[in-house]
C-alpha positions in Angstrom: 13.4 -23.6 5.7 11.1 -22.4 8.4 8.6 -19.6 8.5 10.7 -18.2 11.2 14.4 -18.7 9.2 12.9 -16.8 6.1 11.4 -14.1 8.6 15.2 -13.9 10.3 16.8 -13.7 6.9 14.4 -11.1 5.4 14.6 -8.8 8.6 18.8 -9.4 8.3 18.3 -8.2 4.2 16.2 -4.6 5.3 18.9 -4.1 8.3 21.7 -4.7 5.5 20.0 -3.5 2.7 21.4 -6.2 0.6 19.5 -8.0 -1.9 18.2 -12.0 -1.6 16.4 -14.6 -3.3 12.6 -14.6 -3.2 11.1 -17.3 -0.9 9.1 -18.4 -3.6 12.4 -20.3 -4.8 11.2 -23.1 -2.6 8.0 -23.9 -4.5 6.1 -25.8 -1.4 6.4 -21.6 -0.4 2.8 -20.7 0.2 0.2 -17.6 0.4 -0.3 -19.2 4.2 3.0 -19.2 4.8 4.0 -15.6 3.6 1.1 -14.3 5.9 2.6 -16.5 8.9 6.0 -14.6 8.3 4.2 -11.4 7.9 2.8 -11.5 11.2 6.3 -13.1 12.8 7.2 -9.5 11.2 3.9 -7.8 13.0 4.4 -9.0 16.5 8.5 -9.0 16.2 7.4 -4.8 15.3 5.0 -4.5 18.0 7.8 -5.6 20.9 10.7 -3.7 19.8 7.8 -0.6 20.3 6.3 0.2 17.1 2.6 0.8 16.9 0.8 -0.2 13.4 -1.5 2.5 12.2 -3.0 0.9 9.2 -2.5 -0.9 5.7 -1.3 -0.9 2.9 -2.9 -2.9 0.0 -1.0 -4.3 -3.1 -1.6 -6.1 -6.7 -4.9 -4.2 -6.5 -4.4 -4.3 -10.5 -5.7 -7.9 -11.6 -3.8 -7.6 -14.8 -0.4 -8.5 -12.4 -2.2 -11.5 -10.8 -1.3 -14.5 -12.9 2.2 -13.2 -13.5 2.5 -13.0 -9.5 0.5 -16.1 -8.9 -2.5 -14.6 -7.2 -5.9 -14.5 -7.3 -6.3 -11.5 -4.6 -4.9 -8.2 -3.2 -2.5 -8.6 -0.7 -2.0 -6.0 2.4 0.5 -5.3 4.6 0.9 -3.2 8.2 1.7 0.1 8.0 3.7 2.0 11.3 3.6 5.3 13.2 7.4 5.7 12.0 6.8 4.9 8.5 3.6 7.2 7.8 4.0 11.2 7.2 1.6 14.0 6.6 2.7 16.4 3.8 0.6 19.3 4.9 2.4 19.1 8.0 5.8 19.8 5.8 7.1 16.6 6.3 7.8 16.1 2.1 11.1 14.8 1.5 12.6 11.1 2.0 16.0 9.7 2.7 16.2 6.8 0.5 19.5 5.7 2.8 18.9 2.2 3.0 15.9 1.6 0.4 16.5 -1.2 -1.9 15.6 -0.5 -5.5 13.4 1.6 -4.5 10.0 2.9 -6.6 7.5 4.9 -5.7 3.6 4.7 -6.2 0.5 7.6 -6.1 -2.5 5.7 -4.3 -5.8 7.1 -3.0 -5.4 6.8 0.9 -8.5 6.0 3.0 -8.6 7.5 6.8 -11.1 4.7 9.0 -14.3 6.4 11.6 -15.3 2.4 12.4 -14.2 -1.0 11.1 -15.1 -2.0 7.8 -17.5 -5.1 7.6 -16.3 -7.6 4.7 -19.3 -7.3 2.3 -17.6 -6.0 -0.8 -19.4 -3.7 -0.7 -17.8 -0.4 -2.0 -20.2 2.1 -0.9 -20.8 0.1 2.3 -16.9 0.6 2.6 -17.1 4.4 2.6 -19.9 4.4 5.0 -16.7 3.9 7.6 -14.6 6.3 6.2 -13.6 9.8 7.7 -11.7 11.3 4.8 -10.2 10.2 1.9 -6.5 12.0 0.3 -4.2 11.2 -2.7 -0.9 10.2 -1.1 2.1 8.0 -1.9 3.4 4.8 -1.1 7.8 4.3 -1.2 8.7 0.8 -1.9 11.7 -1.3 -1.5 12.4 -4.4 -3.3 14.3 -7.1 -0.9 15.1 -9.1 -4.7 17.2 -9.1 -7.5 15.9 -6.8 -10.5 12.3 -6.9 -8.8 11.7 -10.8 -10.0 9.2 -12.4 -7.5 6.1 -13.5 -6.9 3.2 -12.1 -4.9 4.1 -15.0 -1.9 7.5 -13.0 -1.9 6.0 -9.3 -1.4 3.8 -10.1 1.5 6.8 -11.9 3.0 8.7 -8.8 2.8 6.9 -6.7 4.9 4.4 -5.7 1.8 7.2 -4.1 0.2 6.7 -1.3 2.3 8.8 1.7 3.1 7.1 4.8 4.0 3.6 6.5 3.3 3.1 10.0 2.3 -0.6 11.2 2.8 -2.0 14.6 1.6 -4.6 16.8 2.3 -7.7 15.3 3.6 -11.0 15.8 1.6 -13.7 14.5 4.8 -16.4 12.9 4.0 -19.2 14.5 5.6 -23.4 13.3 6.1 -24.2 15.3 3.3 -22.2 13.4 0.4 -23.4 10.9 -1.8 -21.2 7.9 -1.5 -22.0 5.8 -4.6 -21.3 9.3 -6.2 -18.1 9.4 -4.4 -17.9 6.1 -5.2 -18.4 6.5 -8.7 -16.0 9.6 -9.3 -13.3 7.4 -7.4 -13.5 5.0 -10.4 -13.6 7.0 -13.1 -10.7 10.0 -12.1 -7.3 9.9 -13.9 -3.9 10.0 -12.6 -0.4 11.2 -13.7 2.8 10.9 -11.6 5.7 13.3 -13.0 9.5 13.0 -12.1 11.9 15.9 -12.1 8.7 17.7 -14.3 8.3 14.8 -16.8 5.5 13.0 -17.2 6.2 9.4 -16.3 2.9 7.6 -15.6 -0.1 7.7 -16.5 -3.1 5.4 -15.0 -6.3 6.0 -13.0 -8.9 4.5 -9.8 -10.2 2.1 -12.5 -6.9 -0.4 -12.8 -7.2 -0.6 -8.6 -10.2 -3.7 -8.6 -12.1 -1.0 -10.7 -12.8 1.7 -7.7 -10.3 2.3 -4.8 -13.0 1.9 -2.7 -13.5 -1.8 -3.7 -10.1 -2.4 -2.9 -11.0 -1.4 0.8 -14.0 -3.5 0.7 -11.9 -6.3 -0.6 -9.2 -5.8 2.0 -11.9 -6.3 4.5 -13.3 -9.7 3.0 -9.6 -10.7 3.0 -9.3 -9.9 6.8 -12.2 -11.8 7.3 -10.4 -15.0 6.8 -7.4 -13.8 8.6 -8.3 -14.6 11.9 -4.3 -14.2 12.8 -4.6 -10.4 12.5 -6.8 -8.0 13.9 -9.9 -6.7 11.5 -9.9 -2.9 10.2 -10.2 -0.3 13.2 -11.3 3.2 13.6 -8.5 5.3 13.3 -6.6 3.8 10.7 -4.9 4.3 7.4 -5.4 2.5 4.1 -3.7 3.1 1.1 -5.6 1.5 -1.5 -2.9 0.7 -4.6 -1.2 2.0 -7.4 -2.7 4.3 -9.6 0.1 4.5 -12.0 3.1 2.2 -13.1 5.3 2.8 -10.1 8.1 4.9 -11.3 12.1 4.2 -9.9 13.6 6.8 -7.8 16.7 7.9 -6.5 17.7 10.8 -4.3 17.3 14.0 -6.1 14.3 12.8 -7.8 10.8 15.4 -7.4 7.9 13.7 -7.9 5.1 15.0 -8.2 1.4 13.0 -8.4 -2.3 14.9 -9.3 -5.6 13.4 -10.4 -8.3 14.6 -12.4 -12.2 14.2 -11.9 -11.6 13.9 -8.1 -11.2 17.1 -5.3 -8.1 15.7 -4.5 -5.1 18.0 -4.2 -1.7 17.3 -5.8 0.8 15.9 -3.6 4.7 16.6 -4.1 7.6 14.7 -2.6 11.4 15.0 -2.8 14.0 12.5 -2.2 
């Protein structure tokens, strides 16, 4: 099967909302060729009128990596119609549509400049404007959410919608490897409904949510297919927590401790 048959029949399972098998069922499937769909995905996007406004970064947790058959994060575009800002209200999601869907507290990243791929953390930060706890929604295109990591990028990162919070700017006076530091260490719990459901922190995301970013950037580096990072856009950095399922009536609510970040609540 082609890049551009498994692109057709991926876009056919998110207009449907019905379930298929992974690509990675053809074992020839490769990282290359999940990024070749991806941006079949991108530039199919960008003519029917959407505008990407950032990434999103996944398996930042390298625990996952041999049971996904990688050896890196993975990213994915995020669009103008799939990002919301909760202190502009917007904090509820119809999950009409979603597949299986879960949902995931990340530390989001808002850009000033490109980020330069030295993997660098603090480097990283040097091109950040402000940084916010937020969510990522996911929707799983296969059965009982049994792929590889090949299969996610295909599948447009997994991505369904972004929630970002309120903005903590970073400003000339802050210390970034302090930033840096904290960003590492903080703790994170997710609760559904007022239970506790996950627990995690910016350690099990490459060790520091801002290495992710520099890692995303080293990653783009030998991407030449897509555009590097930008001023302007949005990166959410990975899971903080075991990604909890949801369906609609669910409250969530994510916080973190050791960080000035404020809580972020969504509905469904």
């Amino acid at each position: 099967m082609t890049n551009h048959a498994v692109a057709a029949l991926l876009i056919a399972s998110r207009a449907s909302a019905t379930l298929m098998p992974p690509p990675s069922s053809n074992p020839a499937y490769t990282l290359s060729d999940a990024y070749a769909v991806a941006k079949i995905h991108y530039d199919e996007a960008c003519a029917a009128g959407m505008v990407a406004v950032g990434r999103k970064i996944g398996f930042t947790n390298p625990v996952a990596w041999p049971g996904m058959e990688l050896n890196t994060p993975v990213w994915g575009y995020v669009y103008r119609t799939t990002v919301f800002d909760t202190t502009a209200g917007v904090t509820h999601h119809d999950l009409t549509g979603a597949m299986q869907p879960k949902i995931e507290p990340e530390i989001m990243f808002g850009l000033k400049n490109g980020v330069i791929g030295t993997g660098n953390p603090v480097a990283a930060l040097q091109s950040v404007e402000w940084i916010a706890l937020g969510y990522e929604v996911v929707s799983c295109p296969y059965p009982d959410w049994k792929f590889k990591g090949v299969d996610a990028v295909s599948a447009f990162g997994l991505h369904r919608a972004l929630y970002v919070g309120t903005k903590r700017m970073i400003t000339a006076s802050d210390d970034l490897a302090e930033i840096v530091a904290r960003l590492g260490s903080l703790t994170a719990k997710i609760y559904k409904n007022d239970v506790l459901v996950g627990e995690g922190g910016g350690n099990i995301v490459l060790g520091n949510p801002a290495q992710a970013l520099a890692a995303l950037a080293i990653v783009l580096a030998n991407q030449p297919q897509f555009a590097p990072l930008a001023a302007g856009e949005i990166i959410s950095s990975g899971t903080l927590t075991p990604p909890p399922t949801i369906v609609s009536g669910d409250r969530i609510r994510a916080e973190v401790v050791g960080f000035d970040l404020a809580p972020v609540e969504v509905s469904f």
